[in-house]
C-alpha positions in Angstrom: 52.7 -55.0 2.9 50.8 -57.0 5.9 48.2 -56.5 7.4 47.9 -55.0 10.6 44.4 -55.4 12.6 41.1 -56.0 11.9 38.4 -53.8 13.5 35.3 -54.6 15.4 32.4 -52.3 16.9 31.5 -53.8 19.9 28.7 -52.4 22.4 30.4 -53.1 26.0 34.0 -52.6 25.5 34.8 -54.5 29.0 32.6 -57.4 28.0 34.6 -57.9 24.7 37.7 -57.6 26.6 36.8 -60.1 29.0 35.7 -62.7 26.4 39.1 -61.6 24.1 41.7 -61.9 26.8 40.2 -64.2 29.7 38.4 -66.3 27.2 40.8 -66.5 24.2 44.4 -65.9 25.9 44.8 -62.4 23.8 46.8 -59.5 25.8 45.6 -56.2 25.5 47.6 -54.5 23.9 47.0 -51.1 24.1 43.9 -48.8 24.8 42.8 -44.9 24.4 39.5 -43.0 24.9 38.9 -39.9 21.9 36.7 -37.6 24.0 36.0 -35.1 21.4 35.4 -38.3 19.1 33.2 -40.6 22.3 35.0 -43.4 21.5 37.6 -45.8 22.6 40.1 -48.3 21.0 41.6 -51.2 21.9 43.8 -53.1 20.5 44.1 -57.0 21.4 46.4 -59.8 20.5 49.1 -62.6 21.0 51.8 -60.5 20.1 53.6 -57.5 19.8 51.9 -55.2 16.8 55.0 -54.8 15.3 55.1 -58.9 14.5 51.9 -59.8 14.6 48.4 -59.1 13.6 45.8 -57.6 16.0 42.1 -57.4 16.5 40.8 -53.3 17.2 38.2 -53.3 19.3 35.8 -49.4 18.9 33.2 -48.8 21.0 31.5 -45.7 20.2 30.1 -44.6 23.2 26.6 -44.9 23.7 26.0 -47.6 21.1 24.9 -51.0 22.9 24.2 -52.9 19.5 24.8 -53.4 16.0 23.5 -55.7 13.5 26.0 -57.8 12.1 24.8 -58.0 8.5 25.2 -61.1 6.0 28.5 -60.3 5.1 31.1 -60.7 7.6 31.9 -64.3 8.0 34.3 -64.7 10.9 37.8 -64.4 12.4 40.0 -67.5 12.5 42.0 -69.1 15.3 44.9 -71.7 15.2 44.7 -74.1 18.5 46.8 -77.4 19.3 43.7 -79.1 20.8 40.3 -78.3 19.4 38.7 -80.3 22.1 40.2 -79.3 25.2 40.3 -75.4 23.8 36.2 -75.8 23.0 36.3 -77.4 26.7 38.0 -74.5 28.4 36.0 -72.0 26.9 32.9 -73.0 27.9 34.4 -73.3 31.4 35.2 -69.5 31.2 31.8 -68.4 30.3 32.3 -68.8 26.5 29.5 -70.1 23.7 30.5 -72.9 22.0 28.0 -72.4 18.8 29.5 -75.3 16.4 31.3 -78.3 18.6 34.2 -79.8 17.1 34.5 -81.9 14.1 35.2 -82.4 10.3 34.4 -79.1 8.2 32.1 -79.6 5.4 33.2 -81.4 2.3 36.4 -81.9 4.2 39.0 -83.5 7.0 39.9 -80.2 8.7 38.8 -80.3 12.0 37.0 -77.2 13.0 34.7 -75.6 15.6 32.7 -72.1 16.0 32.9 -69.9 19.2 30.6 -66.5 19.5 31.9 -63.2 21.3 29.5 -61.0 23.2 27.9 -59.2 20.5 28.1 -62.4 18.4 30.9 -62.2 16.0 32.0 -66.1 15.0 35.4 -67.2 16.0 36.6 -70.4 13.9 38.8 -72.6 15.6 40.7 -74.3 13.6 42.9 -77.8 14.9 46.5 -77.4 14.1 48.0 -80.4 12.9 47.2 -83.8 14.8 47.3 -83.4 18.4 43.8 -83.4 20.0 42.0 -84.1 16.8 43.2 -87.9 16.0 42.9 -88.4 20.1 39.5 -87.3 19.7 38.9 -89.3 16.5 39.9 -92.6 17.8 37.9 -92.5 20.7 34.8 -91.6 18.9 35.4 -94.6 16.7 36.2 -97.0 19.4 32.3 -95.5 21.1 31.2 -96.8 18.1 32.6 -99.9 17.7 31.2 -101.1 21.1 
């Protein structure tokens, strides 16, 4: 077994798309409308489906919102440079909800982004670059 995608209801299908491929780097992937249904999918990644794991996107037509609830807790990105990814999507339009830094109880550095209708997106610093830059500069701030 592996897994495949992950679904999402979203409530402006071209806003999520936006955020998920202009914001995040993911392609889409693929994308139909189920009239009889009045709903669309789409499916959005960094790779082929066949090798990869993807995020579905439904939007049932006519829905604008939906509450999140307490307990979904968040999809999980791996970047090379926590700093300069939090950077760039701000630049694009992105919200940056948790800036960069040590997780809780732990070293690995981590930050928070939101998507349109305000699912969390945990970036997570893949091994040293950006993170021990960013360290060592924060240190040397406050050693002066």
């Amino acid at each position: 077994m592996r897994l495949l995608h992950t679904m999402l209801r979203v409530g402006n299908l071209e806003e999520s798309l936006k955020f998920y491929c202009e914001v995040l780097g993911m392609k889409l992937l693929r994308r139909k409308d189920y009239a009889s249904g009045e709903f669309t999918l789409a499916f959005v990644g960094y790779g082929d489906e066949s090798d990869n794991s993807v995020i579905e996107l439904t939007y049932n037509w006519g829905v604008e919102k939906y509450e999140l609830g307490n307990a979904y807790g968040h999809i999980a990105l791996g970047v090379d440079d926590i700093y300069a990814t939090c950077e760039e999507i701000r630049n694009q339009g992105g919200k940056v909800v948790r800036e960069p830094g040590p997780m809780k109880h732990g070293s690995t550095v981590i930050a928070f982004v939101e998507d349109p209708d305000g699912y969390k997106v945990e970036l997570i610093q893949l091994g040293n670059q950006g993170s021990a830059v960013k360290q060592e500069s924060q240190v040397a701030l406050v050693s002066q």
